[in-house]
C-alpha positions as CSV (number, residue, x, y, z in Angstrom):
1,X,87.9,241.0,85.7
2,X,88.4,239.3,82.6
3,X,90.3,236.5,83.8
4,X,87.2,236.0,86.6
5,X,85.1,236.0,83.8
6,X,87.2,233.6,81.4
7,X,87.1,231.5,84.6
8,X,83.6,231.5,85.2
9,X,82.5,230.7,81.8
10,X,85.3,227.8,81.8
11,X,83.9,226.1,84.5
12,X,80.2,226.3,83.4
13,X,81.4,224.2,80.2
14,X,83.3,221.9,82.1
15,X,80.3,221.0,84.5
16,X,78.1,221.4,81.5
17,X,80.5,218.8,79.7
18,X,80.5,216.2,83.0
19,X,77.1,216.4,83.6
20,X,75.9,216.1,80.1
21,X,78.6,213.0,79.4
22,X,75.6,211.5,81.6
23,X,75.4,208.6,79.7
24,X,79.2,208.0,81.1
25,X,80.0,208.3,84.4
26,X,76.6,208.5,86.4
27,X,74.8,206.1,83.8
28,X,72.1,208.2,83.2
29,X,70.4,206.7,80.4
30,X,70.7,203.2,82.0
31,X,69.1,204.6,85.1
32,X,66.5,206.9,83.7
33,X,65.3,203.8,81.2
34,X,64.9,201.2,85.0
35,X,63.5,204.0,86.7
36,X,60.6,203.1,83.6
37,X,60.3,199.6,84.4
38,X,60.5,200.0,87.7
39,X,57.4,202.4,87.5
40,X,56.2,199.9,85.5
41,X,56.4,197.3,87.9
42,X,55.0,198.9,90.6
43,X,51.7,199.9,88.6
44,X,51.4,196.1,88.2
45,X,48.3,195.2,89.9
46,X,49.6,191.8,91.5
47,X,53.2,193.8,92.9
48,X,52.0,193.3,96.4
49,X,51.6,189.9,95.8
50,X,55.3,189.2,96.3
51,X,55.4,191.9,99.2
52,X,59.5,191.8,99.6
53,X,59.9,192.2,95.8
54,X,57.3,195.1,96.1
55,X,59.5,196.8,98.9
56,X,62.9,196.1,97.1
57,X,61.4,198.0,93.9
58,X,60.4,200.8,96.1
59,X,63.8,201.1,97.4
60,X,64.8,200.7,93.9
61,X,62.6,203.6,93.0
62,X,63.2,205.9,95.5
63,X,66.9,205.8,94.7
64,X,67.0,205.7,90.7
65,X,64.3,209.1,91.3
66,X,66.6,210.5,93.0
67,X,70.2,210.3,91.2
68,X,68.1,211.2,87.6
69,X,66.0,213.8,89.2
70,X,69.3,215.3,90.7
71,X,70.9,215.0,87.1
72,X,68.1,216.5,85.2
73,X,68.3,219.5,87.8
74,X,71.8,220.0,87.5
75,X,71.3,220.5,83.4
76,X,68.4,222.5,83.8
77,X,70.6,224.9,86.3
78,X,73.8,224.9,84.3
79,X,71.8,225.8,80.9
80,X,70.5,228.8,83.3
81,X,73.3,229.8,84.5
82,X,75.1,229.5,81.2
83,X,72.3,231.9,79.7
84,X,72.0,234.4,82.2
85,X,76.2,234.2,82.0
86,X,76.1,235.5,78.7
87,X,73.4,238.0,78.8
88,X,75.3,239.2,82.1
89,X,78.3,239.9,80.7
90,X,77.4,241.0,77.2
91,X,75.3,243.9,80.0
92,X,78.7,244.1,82.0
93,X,75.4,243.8,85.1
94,X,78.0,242.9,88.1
95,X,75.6,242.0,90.4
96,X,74.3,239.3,88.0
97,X,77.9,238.2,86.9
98,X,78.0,237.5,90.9
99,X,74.9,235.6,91.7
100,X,75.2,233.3,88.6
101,X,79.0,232.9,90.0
102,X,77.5,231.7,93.3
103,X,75.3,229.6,91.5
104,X,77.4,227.9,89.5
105,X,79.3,226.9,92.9
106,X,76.4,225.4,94.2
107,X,75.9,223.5,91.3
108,X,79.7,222.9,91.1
109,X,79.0,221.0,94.8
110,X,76.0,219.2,93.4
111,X,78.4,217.4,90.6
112,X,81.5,216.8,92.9
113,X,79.0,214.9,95.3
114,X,77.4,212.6,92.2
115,X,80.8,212.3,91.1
116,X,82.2,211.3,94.7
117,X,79.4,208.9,95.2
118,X,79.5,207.2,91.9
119,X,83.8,206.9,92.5
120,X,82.1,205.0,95.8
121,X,78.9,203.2,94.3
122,X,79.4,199.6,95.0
123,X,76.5,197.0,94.1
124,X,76.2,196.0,97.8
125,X,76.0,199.7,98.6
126,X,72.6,200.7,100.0
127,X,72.5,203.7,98.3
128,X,74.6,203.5,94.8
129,X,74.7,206.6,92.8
């Protein structure tokens, strides 16, 4: 039991520590600061005067949204599970210890994917990470 939990509180930091190097590997801060301008942009109220630039900041948009939404998620989920970690086993509450487990594997499958994607991300690439 121990070891499980030694285990499970081990790999919480570790995606804690991937995720939250953000400003590494998935860019985070660079992405998060375009998503801005490309809001910006796209409040402009001659955009639609170019119409192909418009569409290619949409694109743009939609794809920076969703790679800093997905990261935000993923450090809002592994603070949770890191809290209810702690009060769960300082409770020795099983079922709890179990749920945040499965949790943390979900989340666990969330980071592999960024981190696959972002090993693949080529400029040319449709959809980089």
């Amino acid at each position: 039991e121990a070891e499980r939990l030694n285990a499970l509180a081990s790999l919480i930091t570790d995606l804690r520590n991937r995720v939250l190097e953000h400003g590494g590997i998935f860019d985070f801060d660079v992405k998060r600061t375009r998503l801005i301008e490309v809001d910006r942009a796209l409040e402009a109220p001659d955009v639609w005067e170019d119409a192909k630039r418009a569409q290619d900041l949409g694109r743009e948009k939609k794809l920076l949204d969703g790679v800093v939404q997905r990261i935000l998620e993923l450090e809002s989920g592994l603070a949770d599970a890191d809290e209810l970690f702690e009060i769960a086993r300082s409770e020795d509450d099983d079922s709890t210890l179990v749920s945040v487990e499965e949790d943390v594997h979900k989340l666990e499958a969330l980071v592999a994917d960024l981190e696959f994607r972002r090993m693949f991300s080529n400029p040319a690439d449709p959809s980089p990470c």
